[in-house]
RODO-2510 file (C-alpha; in nm, 4 decimals, decimal comma):
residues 494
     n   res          X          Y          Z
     1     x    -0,6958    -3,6069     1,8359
     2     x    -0,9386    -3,3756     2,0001
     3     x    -1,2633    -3,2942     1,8276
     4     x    -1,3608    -2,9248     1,9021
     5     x    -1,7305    -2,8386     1,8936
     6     x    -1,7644    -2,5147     1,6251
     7     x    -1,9267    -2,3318     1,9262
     8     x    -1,7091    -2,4652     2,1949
     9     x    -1,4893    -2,1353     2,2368
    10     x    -1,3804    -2,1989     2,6134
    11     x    -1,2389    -2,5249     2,5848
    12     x    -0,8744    -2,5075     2,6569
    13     x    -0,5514    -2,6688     2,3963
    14     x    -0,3524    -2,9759     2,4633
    15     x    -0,0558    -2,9954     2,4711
    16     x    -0,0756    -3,1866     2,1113
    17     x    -0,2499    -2,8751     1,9974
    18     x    -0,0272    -2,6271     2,1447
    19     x     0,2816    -2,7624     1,9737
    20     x     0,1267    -2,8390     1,6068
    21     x     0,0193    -2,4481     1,6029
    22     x     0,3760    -2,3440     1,7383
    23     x     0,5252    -2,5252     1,4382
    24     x     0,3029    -2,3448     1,2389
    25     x     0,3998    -1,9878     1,3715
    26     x     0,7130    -2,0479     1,3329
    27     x     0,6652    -2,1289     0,9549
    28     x     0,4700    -1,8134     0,9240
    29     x     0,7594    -1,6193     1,0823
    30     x     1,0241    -1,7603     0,8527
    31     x     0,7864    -1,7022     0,5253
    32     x     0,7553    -1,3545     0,6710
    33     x     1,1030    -1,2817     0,6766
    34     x     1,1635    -1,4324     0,3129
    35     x     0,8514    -1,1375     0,2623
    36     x     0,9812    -0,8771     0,4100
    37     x     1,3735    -0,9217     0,4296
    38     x     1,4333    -0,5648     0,5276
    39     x     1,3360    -0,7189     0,8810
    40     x     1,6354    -0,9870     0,8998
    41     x     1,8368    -0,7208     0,7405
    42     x     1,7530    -0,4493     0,9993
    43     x     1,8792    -0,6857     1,2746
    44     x     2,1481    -0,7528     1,0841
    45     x     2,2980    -0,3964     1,0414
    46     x     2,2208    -0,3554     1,4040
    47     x     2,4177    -0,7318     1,4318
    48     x     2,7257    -0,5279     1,2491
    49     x     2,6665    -0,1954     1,4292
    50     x     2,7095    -0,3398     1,7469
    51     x     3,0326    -0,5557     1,6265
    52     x     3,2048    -0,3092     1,4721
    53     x     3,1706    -0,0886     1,8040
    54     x     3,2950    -0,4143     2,0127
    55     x     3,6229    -0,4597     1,8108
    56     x     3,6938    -0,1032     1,7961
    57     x     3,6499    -0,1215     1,4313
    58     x     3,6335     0,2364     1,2986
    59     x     3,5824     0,1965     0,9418
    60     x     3,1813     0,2184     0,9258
    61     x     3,2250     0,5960     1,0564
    62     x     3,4712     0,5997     0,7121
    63     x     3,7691     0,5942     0,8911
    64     x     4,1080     0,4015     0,8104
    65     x     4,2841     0,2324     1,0705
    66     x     4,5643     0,3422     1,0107
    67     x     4,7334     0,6395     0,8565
    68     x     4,7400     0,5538     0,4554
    69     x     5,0096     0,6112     0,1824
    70     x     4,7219     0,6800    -0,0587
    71     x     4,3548     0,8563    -0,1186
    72     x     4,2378     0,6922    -0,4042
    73     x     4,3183     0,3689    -0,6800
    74     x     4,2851     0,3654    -1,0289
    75     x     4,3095     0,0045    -1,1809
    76     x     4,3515    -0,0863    -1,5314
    77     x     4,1935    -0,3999    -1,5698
    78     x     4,3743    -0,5897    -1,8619
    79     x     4,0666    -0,8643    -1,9327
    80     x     4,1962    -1,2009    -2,0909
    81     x     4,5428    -1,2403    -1,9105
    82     x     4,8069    -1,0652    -2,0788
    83     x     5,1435    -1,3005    -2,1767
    84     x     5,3837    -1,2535    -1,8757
    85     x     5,6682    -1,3553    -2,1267
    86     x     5,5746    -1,1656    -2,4204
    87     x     5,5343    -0,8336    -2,2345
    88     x     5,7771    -0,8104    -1,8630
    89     x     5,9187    -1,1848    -1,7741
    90     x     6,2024    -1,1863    -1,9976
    91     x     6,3514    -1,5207    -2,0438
    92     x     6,6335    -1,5634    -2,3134
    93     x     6,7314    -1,9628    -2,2223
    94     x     6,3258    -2,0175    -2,3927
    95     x     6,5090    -1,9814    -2,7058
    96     x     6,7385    -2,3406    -2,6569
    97     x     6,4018    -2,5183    -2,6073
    98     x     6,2075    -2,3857    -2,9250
    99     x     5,9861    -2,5844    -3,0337
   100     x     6,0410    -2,8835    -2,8102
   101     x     5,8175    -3,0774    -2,4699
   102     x     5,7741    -2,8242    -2,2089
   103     x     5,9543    -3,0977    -1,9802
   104     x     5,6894    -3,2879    -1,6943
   105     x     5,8862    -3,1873    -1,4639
   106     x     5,8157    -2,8309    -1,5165
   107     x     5,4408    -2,8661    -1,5977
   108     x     5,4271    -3,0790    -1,2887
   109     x     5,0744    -3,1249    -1,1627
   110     x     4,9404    -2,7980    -1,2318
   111     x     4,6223    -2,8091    -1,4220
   112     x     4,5786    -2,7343    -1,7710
   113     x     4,2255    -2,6181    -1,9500
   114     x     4,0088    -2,8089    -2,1842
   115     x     4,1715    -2,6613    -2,5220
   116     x     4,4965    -2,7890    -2,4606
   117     x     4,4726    -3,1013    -2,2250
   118     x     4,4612    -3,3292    -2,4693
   119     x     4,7786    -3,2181    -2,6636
   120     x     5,0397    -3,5284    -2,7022
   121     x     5,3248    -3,2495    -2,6853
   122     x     5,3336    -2,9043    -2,5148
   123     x     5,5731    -2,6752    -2,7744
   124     x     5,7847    -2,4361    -2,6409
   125     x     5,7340    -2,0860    -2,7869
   126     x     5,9581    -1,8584    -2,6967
   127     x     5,8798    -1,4512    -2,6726
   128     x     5,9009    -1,2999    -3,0879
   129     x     5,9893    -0,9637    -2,9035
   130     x     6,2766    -0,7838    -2,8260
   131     x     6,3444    -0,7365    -2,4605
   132     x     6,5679    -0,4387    -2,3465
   133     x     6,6382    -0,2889    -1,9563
   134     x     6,4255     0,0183    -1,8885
   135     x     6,5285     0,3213    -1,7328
   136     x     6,7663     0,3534    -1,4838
   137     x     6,6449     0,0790    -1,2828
   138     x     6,6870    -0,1581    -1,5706
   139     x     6,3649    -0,3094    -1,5248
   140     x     6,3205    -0,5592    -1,8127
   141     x     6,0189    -0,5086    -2,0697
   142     x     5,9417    -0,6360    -2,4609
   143     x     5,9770    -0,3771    -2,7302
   144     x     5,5496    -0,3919    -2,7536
   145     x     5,5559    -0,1442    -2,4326
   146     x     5,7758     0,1840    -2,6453
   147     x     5,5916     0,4216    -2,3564
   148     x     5,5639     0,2370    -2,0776
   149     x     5,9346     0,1828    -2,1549
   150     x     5,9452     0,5867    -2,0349
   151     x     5,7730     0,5386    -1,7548
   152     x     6,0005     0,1980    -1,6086
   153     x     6,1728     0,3893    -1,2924
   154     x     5,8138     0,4716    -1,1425
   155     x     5,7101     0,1097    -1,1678
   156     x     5,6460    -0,1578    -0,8980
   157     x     5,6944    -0,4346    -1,1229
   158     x     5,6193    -0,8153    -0,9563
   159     x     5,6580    -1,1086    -1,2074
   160     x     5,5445    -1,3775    -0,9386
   161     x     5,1653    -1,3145    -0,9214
   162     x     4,9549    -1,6785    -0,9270
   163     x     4,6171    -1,7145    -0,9176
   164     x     4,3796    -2,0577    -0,7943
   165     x     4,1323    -2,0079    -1,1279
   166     x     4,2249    -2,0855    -1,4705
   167     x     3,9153    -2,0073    -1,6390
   168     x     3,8284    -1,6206    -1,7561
   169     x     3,5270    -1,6078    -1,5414
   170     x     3,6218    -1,7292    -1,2307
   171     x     3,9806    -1,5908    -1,2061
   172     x     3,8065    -1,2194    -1,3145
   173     x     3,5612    -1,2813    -1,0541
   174     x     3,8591    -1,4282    -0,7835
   175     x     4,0989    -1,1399    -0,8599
   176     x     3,7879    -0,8232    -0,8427
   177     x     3,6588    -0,9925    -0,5096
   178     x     3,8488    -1,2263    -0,3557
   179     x     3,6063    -1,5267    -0,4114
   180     x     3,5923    -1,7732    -0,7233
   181     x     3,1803    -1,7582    -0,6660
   182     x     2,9734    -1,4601    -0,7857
   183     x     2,7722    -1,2879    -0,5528
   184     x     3,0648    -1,1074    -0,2713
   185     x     3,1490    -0,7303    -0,2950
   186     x     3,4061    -0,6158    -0,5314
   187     x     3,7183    -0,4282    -0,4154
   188     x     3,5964    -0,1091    -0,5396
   189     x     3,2712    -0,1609    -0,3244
   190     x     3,4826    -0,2987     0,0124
   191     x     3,7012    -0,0090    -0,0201
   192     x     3,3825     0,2093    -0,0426
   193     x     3,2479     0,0583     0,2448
   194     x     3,5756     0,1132     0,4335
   195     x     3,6568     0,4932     0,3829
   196     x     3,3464     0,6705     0,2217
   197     x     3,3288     0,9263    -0,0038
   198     x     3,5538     1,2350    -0,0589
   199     x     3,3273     1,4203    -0,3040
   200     x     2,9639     1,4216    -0,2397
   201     x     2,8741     1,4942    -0,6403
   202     x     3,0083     1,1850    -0,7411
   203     x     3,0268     0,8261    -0,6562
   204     x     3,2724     0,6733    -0,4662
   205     x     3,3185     0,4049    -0,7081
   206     x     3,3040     0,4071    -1,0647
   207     x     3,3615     0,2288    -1,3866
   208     x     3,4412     0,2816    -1,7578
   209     x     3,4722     0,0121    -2,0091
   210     x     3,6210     0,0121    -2,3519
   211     x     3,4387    -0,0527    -2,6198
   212     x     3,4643    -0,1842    -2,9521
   213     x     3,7283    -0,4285    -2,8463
   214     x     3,6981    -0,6560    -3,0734
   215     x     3,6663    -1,0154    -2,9174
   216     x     3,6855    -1,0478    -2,5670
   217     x     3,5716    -1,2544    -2,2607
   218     x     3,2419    -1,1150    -2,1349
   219     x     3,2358    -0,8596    -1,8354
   220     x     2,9482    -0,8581    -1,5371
   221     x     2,7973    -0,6312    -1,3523
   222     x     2,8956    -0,8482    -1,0449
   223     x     3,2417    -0,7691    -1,0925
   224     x     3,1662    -0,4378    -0,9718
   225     x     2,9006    -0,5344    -0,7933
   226     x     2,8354    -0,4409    -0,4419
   227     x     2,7257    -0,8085    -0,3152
   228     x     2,6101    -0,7908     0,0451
   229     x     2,7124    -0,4523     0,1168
   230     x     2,4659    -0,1773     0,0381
   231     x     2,3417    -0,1228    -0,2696
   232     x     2,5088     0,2709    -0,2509
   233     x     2,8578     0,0917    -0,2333
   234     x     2,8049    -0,0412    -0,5703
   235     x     3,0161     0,0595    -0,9056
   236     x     2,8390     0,2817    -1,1235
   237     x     2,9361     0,2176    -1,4519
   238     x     2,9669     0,5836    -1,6926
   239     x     2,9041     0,4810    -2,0920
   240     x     3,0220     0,6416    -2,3657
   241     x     2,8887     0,8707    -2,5623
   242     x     2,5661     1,1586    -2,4987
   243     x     2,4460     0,9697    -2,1517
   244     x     2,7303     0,8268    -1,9396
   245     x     2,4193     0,7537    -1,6909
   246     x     2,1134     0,6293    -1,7739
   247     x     1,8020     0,8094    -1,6808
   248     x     2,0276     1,0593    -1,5244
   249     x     1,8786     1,3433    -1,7484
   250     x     1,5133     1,5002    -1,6408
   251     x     1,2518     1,3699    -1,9190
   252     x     1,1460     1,6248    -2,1630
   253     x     0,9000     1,9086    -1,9811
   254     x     1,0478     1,8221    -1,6263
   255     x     1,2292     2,1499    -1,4959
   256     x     1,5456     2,1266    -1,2364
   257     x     1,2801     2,2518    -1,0067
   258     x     1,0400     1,9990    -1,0918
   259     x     1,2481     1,7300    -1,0407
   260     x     1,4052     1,9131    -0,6920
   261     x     0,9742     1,8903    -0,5634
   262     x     0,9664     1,5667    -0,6420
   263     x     1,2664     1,4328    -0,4623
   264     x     1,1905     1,6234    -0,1914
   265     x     0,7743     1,4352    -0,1938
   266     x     0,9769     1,1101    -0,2231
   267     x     1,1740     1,1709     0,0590
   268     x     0,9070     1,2839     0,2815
   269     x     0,7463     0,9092     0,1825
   270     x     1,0323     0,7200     0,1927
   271     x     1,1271     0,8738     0,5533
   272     x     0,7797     0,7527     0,6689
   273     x     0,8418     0,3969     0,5181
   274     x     1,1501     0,4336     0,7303
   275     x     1,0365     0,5323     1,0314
   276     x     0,7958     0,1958     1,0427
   277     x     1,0054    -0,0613     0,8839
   278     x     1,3591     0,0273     0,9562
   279     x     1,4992    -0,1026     0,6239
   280     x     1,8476     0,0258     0,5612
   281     x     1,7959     0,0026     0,1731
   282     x     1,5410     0,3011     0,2096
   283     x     1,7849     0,5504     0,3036
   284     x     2,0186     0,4031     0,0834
   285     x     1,7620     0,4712    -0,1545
   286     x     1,7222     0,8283    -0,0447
   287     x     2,0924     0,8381    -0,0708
   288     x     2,1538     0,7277    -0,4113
   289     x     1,8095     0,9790    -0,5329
   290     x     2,0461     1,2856    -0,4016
   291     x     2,3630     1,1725    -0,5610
   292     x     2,1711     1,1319    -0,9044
   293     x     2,0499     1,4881    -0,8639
   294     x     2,3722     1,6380    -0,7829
   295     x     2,4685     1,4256    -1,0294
   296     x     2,3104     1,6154    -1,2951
   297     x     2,5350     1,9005    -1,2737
   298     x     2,9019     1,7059    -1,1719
   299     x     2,8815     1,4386    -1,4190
   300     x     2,8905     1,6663    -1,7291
   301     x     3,1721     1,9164    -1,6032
   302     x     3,3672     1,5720    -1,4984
   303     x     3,3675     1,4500    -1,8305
   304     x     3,3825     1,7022    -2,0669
   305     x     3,7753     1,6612    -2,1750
   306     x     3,7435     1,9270    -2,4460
   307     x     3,8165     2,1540    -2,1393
   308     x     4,1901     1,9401    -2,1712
   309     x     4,4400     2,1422    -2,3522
   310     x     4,6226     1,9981    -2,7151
   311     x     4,9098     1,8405    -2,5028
   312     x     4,7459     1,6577    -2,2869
   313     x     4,5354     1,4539    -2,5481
   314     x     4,8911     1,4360    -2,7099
   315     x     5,0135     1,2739    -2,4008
   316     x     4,7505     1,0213    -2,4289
   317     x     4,7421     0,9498    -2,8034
   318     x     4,4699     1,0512    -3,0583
   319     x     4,2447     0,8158    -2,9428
   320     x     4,2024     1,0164    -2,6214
   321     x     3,9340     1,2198    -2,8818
   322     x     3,7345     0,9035    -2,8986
   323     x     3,4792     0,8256    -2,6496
   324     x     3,4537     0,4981    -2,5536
   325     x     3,8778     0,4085    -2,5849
   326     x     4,0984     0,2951    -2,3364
   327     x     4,3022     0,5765    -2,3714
   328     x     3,9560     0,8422    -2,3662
   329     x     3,8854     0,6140    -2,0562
   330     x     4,2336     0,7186    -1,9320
   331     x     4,1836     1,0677    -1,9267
   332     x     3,8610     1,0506    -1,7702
   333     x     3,9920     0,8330    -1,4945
   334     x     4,2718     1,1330    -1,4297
   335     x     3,9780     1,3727    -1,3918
   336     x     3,7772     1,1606    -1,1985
   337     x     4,0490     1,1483    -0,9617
   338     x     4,1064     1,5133    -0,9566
   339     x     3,7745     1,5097    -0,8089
   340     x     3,8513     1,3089    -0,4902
   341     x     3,6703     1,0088    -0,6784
   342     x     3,7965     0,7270    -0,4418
   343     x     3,8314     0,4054    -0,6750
   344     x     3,8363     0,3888    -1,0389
   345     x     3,7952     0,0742    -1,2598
   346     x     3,8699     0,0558    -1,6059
   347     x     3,8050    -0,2434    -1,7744
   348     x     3,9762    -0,3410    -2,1180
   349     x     3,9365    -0,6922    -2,2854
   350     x     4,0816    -0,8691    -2,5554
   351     x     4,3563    -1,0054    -2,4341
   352     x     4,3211    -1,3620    -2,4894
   353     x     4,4947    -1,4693    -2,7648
   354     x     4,4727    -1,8470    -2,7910
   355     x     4,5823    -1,8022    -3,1172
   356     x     4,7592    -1,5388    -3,4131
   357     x     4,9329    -1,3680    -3,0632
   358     x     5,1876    -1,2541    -3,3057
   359     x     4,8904    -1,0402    -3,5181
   360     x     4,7174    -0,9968    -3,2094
   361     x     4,9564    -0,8532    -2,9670
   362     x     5,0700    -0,5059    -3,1207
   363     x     4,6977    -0,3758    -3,1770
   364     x     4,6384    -0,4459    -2,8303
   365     x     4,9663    -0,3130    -2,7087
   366     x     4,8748     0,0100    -2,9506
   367     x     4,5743     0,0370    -2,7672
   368     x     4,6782     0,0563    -2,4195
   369     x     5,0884     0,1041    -2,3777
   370     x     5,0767     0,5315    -2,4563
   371     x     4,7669     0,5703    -2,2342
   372     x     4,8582     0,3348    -1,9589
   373     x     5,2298     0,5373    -1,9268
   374     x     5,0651     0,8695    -2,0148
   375     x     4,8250     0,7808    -1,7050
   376     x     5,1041     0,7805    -1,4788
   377     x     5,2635     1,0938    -1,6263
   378     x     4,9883     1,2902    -1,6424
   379     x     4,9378     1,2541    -1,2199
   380     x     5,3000     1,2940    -1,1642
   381     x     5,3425     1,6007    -1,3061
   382     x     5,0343     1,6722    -1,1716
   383     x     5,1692     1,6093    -0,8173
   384     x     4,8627     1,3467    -0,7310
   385     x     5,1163     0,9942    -0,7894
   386     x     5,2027     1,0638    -0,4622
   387     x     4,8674     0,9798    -0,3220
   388     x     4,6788     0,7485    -0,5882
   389     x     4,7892     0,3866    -0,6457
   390     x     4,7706     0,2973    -1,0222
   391     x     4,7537    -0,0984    -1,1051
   392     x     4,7554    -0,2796    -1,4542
   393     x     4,6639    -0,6410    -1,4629
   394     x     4,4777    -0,9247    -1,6212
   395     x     4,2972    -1,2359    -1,4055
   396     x     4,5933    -1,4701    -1,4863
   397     x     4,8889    -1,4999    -1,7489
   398     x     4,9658    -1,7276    -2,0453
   399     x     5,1265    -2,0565    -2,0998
   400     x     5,4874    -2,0390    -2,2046
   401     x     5,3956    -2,3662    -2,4434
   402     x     5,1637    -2,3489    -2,7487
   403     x     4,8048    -2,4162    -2,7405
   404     x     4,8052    -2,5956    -3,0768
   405     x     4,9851    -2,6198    -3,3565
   406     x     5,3031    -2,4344    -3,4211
   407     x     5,3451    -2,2092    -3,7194
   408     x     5,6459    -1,9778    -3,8993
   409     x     5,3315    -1,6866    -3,8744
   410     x     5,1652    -1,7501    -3,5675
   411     x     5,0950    -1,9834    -3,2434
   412     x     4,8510    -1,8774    -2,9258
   413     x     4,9297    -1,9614    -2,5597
   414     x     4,6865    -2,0585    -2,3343
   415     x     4,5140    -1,9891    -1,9509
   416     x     4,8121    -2,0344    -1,7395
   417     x     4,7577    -1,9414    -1,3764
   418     x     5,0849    -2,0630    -1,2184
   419     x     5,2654    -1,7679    -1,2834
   420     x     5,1813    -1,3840    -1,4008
   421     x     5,2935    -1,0250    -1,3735
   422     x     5,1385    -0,7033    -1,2874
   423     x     5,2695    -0,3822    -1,2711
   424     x     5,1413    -0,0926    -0,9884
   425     x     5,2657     0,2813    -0,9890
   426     x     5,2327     0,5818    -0,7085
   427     x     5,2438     0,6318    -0,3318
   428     x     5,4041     0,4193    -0,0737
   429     x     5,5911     0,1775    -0,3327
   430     x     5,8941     0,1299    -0,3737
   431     x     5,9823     0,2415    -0,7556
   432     x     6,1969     0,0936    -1,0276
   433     x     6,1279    -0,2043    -0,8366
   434     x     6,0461    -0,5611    -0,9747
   435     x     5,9588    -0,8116    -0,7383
   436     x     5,9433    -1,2493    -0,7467
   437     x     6,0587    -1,4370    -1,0028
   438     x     5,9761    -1,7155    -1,2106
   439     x     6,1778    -2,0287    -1,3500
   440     x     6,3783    -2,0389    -1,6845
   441     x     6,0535    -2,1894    -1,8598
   442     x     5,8056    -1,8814    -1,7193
   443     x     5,5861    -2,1364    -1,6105
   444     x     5,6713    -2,1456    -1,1983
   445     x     5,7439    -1,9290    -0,8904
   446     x     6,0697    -1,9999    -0,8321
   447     x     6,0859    -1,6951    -0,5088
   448     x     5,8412    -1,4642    -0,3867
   449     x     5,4998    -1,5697    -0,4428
   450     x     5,2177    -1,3717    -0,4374
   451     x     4,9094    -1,4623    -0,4244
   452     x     4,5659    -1,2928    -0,5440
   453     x     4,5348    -1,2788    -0,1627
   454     x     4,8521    -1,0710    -0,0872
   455     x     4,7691    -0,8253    -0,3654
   456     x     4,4486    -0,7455    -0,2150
   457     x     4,5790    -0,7285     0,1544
   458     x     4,8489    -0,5101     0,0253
   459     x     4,6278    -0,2864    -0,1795
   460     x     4,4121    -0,2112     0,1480
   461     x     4,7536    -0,1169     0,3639
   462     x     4,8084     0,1792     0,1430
   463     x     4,4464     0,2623     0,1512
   464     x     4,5302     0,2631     0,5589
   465     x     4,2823    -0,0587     0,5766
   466     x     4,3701    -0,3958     0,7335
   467     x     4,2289    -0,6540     0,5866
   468     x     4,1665    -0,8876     0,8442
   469     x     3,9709    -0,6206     1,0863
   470     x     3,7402    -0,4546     0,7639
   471     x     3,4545    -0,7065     0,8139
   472     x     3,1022    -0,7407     0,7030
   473     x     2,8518    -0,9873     0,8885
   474     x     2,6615    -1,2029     0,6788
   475     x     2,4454    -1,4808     0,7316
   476     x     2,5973    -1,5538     1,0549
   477     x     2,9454    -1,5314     0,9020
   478     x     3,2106    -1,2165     0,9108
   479     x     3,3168    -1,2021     0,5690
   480     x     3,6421    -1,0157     0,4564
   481     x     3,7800    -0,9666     0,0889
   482     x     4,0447    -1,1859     0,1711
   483     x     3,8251    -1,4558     0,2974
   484     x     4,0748    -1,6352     0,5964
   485     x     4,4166    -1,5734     0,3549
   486     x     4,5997    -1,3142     0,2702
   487     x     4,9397    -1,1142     0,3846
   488     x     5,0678    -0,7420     0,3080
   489     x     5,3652    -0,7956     0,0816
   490     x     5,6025    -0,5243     0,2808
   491     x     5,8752    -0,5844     0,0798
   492     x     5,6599    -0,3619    -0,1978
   493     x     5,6092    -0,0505     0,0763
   494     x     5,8514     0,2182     0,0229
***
């Protein structure tokens, strides 16, 4: 190796020298952009910019690509996977095989969970409830769902949903953003990204949970999270009670003035920053500082349902009075929508009844059936069905055998996702319509499968988005909700 004298500043590298300090620069430049990742991530949105304008991609300038059927979704998020054949999948032949194997040749290879694997026998159980046609599309449901009953001939109704999870967290996440892994954007939060806002005092994306559920599955932020998209694409999620938003209020002393000169200080910084660094996150930033101060002002008028007349929280039950309910949660979603607010999530748990369903099942059912049909009443009459896509739906459905013992009082059924059913109401569907079906046992697709996939594909059609061409680079990677899969089920379009 060379020996360099400490005054000897003329003397000129090897070659040997020249590459061991490259190496080391390029080090430093990696280390700085784990530092400073607005730099990768400024090339990066440029990386997207400049793809989006060479596929003719139109949806970063919040266009669709086509014309849609619908403005806006509100989804009812059943948490825990609601029993298929205890609710829509009627199936009267259960009753010859009470109590005996669910045969191998039905179960078949399809996986089964941890707390019910090692069972020597799989019971039968066949549905406790009465089943009666609906409407006059006779569309089949269980005497647990009196006033969704009423609302049967505006129903898309498809019994052959299937999933590729079979454990709560993973078929949540798989079903809210197309991957089994945590960490990609949520539908709400691709559809965001897609078509913008509509209302520039609220979010494009928000989210109300139920509370006081009694036992439930957890529920993550990252289900409504954003992922790699930016940060303004994210769910925010409204509480209950005095402060639907956090730290939305100005702190005792401030003045709406006060806080107006501030912003406006913080801007003038944060435009600087900008200028030199070129981060995207800083005007998102700026962005989301502006919608918390306009926010100040819409948030309180858009959630005030005392301004609702006696019928309406009729319509909805008496638990529309109660912050914090599925059916309160209902309402709000309604006026949200009103307001051009583009997707709505409402998440409600307790669903998973591995045991006591037969306890368990009506106070759930009491909890959600009025508000869930008074949902899709309420924007009828209202003349906004037309244009807003309503979905209810858990991760996955139940097994059609026992987990456990068998009892005169009660059994459970377990995680089954072979087979579920989900229910959608509004514009560009065809209604009083049920789609796929399922063997004699509930436990198969026997014809028209759809997959997790296909739901998601189809959603984005009526939003006027195609799946396969609303693409976010990442890492080197286009990513899409659908990941590579995915088809529009047209037989659902009206």
């Amino acid at each position: 190796m060379t020996m360099h004298h400490c005054n000897d500043y003329q003397h000129l590298s090897s070659r040997r020298d020249f590459l061991a300090k490259s190496a080391l620069g390029l080090g430093a430049v990696a280390l700085a952009t784990l530092m400073q990742p607005w730099q990768s991530l400024a090339n990066q949105q440029a990386s997207n910019a400049a793809t989006a304008q060479a596929l003719g991609s139109d949806t970063r300038l919040g266009l669709p690509h086509f014309t849609p059927r619908i403005k806006r979704v509100i989804y009812l998020f059943q948490s825990g996977g609601p029993s298929q054949m205890d609710l829509f999948d009627h199936k009267p032949e259960l009753l010859k095989y009470q109590g005996q194997d669910l045969p191998t040749s039905i179960r078949g290879m399809q996986r089964q969970t941890g707390m019910s694997a090692g069972q020597k026998i799989f019971p039968v159980v066949p549905s406790p409830y009465a089943f009666r046609q609906r409407g006059q599309s006779g569309q089949w449901m269980s005497d647990m769902l009196p006033y969704t009953a009423q609302v049967a001939d505006e129903l898309t109704i498809v019994r052959s949903m299937f999933t590729d999870a079979i454990n709560h967290d993973p078929a949540a996440t798989f079903i809210q953003t197309g991957s089994q892994q945590p960490g990609r954007p949520s539908i709400g939060s691709w559809v965001s990204y897609g078509l913008g806002s509509e209302n520039e005092n609220l979010p494009n994306f928000i989210v109300l949970l139920s509370r006081n559920t009694g036992s439930g599955q957890p529920l993550y932020d990252r289900l409504w999270g954003n992922g790699f998209l930016a940060s303004h694409h994210q769910g925010v999620k409204f509480r209950a009670g005095k402060d639907p938003v956090l730290y939305l209020d100005n702190p005792e002393g401030i003045s709406h003035e006060d806080r107006r000169r501030q912003l406006d200080y913080l801007k003038a910084l944060q435009t600087v920053q900008q200028t030199e660094i070129k981060d995207p996150e800083i005007e998102a930033k700026i962005a989301q500082y502006e919608m918390a101060f306009r926010m100040q002002a819409s948030v309180p008028e858009a959630l005030d349902v005392r301004q609702e007349p006696n019928y309406i929280h009729d319509l909805y039950g008496p638990d529309s009075r109660k912050p914090g309910t599925f059916a309160a949660n209902c309402l709000l979603a309604r006026r949200l929508a009103e307001r051009d607010v583009r997707f709505i999530q409402l998440y409600h748990q307790d669903w998973d009844h591995h045991g006591g369903l037969p306890q368990a099942m009506p106070d759930v059912c009491r909890a959600t059936d009025q508000a869930s049909a008074a949902l899709v009443q309420d924007l009828k009459q209202r003349g906004m069905l037309e244009d807003t896509l309503v979905i209810w739906g858990g991760e996955f459905g139940r097994t059609t055998y026992s987990q456990g013992k068998v009892t005169a009082e009660t059994f459970g059924r377990d995680h089954h996702p072979g087979c579920f059913t989900i229910w959608m109401a509004g514009g560009g569907l065809k209604k009083g319509f049920t789609y796929g079906r399922t063997d004699d046992f509930c436990f198969n697709v026997a014809e028209n499968g759809v997959h997790v996939h296909d739901f998601q594909a189809t959603l984005l059609h009526l939003l006027g988005l195609d799946h396969e061409k609303l693409t976010y680079k990442y890492q080197g990677r286009r990513f899409r909700l659908t990941d590579v899969h995915g088809k529009v089920v047209k037989d659902l379009l009206a």
